[in-house]
C-alpha positions in Angstrom: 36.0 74.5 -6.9 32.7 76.2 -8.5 29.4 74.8 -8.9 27.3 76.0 -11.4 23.6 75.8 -10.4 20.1 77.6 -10.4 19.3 79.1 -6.6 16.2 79.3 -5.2 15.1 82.7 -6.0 11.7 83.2 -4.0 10.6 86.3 -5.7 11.6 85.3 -9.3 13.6 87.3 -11.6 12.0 90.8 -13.8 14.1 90.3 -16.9 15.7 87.0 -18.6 19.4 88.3 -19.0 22.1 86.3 -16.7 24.0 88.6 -14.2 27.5 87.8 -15.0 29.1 91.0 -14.1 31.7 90.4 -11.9 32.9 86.4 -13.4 30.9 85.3 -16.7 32.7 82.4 -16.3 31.6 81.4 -12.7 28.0 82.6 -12.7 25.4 79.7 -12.7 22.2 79.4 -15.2 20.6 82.8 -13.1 23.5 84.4 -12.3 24.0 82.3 -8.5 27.3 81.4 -8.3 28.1 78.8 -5.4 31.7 78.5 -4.0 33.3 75.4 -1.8 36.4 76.6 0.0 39.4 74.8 1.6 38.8 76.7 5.0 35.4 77.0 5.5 35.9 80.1 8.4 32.3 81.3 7.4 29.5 81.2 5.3 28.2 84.8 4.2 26.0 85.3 1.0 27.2 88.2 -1.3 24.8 90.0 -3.6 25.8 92.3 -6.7 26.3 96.0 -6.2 23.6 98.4 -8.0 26.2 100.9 -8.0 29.8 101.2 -10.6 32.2 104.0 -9.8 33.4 106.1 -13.3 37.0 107.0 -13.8 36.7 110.6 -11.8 35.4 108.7 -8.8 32.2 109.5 -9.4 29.2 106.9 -8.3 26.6 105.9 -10.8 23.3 103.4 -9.9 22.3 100.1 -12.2 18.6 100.5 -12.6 18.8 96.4 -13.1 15.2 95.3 -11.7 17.1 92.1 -10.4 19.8 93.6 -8.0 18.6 93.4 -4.6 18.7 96.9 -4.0 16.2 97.9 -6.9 13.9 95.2 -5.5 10.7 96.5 -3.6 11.3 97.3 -0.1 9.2 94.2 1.4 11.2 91.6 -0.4 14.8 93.5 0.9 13.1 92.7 4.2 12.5 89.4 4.0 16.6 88.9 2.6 18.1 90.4 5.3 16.0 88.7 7.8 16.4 85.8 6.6 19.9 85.2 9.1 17.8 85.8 11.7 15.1 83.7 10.7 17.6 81.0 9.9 19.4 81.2 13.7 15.4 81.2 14.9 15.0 77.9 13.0 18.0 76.3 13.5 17.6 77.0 17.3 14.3 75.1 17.1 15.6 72.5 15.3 18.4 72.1 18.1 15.5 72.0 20.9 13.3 69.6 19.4 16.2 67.1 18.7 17.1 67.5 22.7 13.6 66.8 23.4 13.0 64.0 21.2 16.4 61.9 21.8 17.5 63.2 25.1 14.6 65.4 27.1 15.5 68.5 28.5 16.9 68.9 32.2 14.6 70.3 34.9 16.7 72.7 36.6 16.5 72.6 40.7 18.0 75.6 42.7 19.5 75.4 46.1 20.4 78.5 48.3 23.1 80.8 47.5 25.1 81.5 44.2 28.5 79.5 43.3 31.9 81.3 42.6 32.7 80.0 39.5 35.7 82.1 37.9 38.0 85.4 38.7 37.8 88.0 36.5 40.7 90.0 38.3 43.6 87.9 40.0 44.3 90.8 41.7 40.8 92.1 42.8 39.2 92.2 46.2 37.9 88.6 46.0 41.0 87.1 45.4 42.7 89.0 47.9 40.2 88.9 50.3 40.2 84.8 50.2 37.7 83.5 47.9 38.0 80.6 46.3 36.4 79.3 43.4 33.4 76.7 43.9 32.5 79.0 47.1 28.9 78.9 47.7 27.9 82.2 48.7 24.8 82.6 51.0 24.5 86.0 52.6 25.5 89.3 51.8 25.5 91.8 54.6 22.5 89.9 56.4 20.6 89.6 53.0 19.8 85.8 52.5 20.4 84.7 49.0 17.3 82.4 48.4 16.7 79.5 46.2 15.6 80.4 42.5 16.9 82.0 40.0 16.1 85.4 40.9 19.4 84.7 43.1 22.2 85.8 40.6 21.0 88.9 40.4 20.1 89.6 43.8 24.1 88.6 44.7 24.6 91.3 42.1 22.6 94.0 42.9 23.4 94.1 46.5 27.8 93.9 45.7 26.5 96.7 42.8 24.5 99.1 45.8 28.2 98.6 48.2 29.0 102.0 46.4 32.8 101.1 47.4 31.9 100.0 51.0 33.1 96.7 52.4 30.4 94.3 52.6 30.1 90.7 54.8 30.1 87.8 52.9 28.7 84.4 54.4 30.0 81.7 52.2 30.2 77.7 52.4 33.1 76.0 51.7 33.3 72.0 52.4 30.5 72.4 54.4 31.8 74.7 56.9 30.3 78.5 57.0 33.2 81.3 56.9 32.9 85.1 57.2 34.6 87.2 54.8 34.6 91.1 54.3 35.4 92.4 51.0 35.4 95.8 50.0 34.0 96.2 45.8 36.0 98.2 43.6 34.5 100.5 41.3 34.0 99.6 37.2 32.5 101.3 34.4 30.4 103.9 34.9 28.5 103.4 38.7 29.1 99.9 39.0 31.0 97.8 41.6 32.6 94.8 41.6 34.6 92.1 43.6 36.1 90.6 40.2 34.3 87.1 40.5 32.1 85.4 38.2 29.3 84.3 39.8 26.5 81.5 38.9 23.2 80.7 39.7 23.5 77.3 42.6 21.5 74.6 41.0 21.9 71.4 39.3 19.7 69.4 36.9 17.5 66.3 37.3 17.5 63.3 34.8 16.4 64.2 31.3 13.1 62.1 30.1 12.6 62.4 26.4 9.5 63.5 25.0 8.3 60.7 22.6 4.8 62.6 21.4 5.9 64.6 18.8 3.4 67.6 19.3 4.3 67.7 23.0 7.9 67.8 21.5 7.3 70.6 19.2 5.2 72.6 21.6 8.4 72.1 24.4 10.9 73.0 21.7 9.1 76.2 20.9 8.4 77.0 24.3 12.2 76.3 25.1 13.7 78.1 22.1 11.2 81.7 23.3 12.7 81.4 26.5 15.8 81.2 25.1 15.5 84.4 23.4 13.8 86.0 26.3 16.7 85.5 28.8 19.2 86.7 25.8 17.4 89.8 25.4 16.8 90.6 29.2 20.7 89.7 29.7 21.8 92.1 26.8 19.3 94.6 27.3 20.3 94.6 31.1 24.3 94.7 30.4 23.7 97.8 28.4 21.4 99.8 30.8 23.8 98.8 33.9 26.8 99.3 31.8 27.8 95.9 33.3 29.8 93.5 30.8 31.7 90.9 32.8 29.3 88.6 31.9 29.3 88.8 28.2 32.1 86.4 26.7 34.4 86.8 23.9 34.9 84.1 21.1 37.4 82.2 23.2 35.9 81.9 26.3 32.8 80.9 24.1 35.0 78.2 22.7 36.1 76.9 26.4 32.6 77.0 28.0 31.5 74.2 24.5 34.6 72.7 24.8 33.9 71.6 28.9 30.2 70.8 27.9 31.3 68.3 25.0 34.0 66.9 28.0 31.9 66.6 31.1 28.3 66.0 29.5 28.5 65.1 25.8 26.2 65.8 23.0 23.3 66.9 24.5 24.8 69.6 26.0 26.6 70.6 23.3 23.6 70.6 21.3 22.1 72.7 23.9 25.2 74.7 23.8 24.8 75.5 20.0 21.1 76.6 20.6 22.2 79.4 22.9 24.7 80.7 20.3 22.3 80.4 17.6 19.9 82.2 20.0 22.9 85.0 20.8 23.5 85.8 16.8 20.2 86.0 16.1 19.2 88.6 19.0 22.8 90.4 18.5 22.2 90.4 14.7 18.6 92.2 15.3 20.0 95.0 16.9 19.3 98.2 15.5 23.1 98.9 14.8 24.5 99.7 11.5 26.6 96.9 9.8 24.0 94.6 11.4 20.8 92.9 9.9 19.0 95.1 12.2 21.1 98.1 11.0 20.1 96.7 7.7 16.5 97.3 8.4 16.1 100.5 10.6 18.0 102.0 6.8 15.1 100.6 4.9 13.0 101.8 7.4 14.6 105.3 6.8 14.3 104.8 2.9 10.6 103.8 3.0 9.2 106.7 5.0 11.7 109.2 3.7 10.1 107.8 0.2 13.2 107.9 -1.9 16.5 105.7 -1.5 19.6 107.0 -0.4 22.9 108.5 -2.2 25.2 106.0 -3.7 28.0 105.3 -1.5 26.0 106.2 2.0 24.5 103.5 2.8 28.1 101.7 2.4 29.9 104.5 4.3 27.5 104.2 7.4 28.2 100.1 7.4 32.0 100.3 6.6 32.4 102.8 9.9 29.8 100.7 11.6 32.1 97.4 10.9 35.2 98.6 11.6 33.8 99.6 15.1 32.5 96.2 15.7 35.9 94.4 15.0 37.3 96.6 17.2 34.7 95.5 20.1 35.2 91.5 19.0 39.4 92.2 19.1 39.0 93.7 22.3 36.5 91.0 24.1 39.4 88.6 22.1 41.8 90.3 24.5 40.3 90.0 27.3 39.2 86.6 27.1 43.4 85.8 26.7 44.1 87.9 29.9 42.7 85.3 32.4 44.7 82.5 30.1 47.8 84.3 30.7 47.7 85.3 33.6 47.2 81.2 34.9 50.3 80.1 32.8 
């Protein structure tokens, strides 16, 4: 069903005609046409093309003042950003409400990083012995320390192996056991033992935050952090060409379905702050088909001081897209391989 309605239009409208074009019949008092569906698999705002294509194929603009992309360039920037802006918001939202009802977990770090997950059944962890929930707390003679500079100190050292075998101290049931374990290589200069490792800490009992400016000042300080360690973990995947860490939509689906199990709402909550946090970093990438994308082509338009060809700025997207599904079907792929390979 269709609901007829006058939107919020924040920079106002240049002429008084209704924009109709594509369904006269399901356009709203300005021409904002609102839509409930049966299977609500996304939500996605779509604005009217400036552009009509004549019967040789040929592209011609609409000089309407109140398409989006006749609009000045500062208030195109402020539409596509507003995604972003919304994850931003919606992330702080998520924080304060932690804060407020729950409190936020202080995290405590103990020695050594915990095995969580194999990435390879048949890699050199597996085969060497490993099991998951192993606490490792050495690697050849380096001490893996408390904090959370750990993690990536485990990495770094299986990373700089080259291919040699390493020794592995590890607890298990409070017994220490040697292992050797000889990385395979990845992608591009990287090694691996095909193990997915975390950090070895746990979190004390959550006190809520009852002074509402203390609140707001923790949710804001929470919700930067969150987008710092998003960034840093991106930006670090793609310089290192390392991306065993980054999930696919299923395992993304697993990891909130065991936080809903073992510790409720909170940490779901928690849980949809760090995906709101992901798409909003992800979707301010200068990559085309993005928001970002979206930007560094206005960008282009405003110094190059005209706008682009009809049809270009679609072509780049449409390629850009395209690639992009390709990377989500893949990361869908391998997120089944592990699933499979269990049954």
């Amino acid at each position: 069903s269709y609901k007829q309605s006058e939107g919020l239009q924040l920079f106002g409208r240049e002429t008084a005609q209704t924009d109709a074009r594509s369904n006269p019949e399901k356009s709203g008092k300005d021409g904002v046409e609102y839509a409930v569906r049966l299977i609500p698999i996304g939500g996605y705002v779509s604005f009217p093309v400036n552009t009509d294509q004549k019967e040789d194929g040929t592209l011609i603009e609409d000089n309407d003042p109140d398409l989006l992309q006749n609009r000045p360039a500062n208030q195109r920037a402020v539409v596509i950003s507003a995604g972003i802006i919304a994850n931003l918001i919606l992330t702080w939202f998520c924080m304060f409400a932690i804060v407020t009802n729950q409190g936020l977990p202080k995290t405590n770090f103990s020695p050594g990083v915990v095995l969580t997950s194999f990435t390879d059944l048949n890699g050199p962890a597996y085969t060497a012995g490993f099991k998951p929930k192993d606490r490792l707390l050495e690697i050849d003679g380096f001490a893996l320390r408390a904090g959370e500079d750990a993690l990536s100190s485990a990495v770094s050292k299986i990373k700089a192996s080259n291919g040699r075998p390493i020794n592995v101290s590890i607890e298990r049931d409070g017994n220490i056991i040697e292992k050797v374990v000889q990385p395979t290589k990845q992608s591009g200069p990287n090694y691996s033992i095909g193990v997915k490792l975390t950090a070895n800490s746990f979190r004390s009992e959550r006190v809520p935050e009852k002074n509402p400016l203390k609140a707001a000042q923790r949710a804001t300080e929470e919700s930067a952090h969150l987008v710092q360690i998003t960034w840093n973990g991106l930006t670090k995947a793609v310089l290192t060409r390392d991306y065993q860490n980054l999930e696919g939509p299923i395992a993304v689906v697993q990891q909130g379905a065991e936080l809903a199990r073992d510790d409720g709402l909170p940490s779901l909550v928690q849980f949809a702050a760090i995906i709101s946090v992901n798409l909003a970093v992800i979707n301010s990438l200068p990559i085309p088909g993005l928001d970002g994308g979206q930007m560094m082509l206005l960008l282009f338009e405003s110094i190059n001081g005209k706008k682009m060809k009809p049809g270009v700025a679609d072509t780049i997207n449409g390629v850009a897209i395209l690639v992009l599904v390709s990377v989500g079907v893949s990361s869908i792929v391998r997120d089944l391989i592990p699933i499979f390979s269990s049954i």
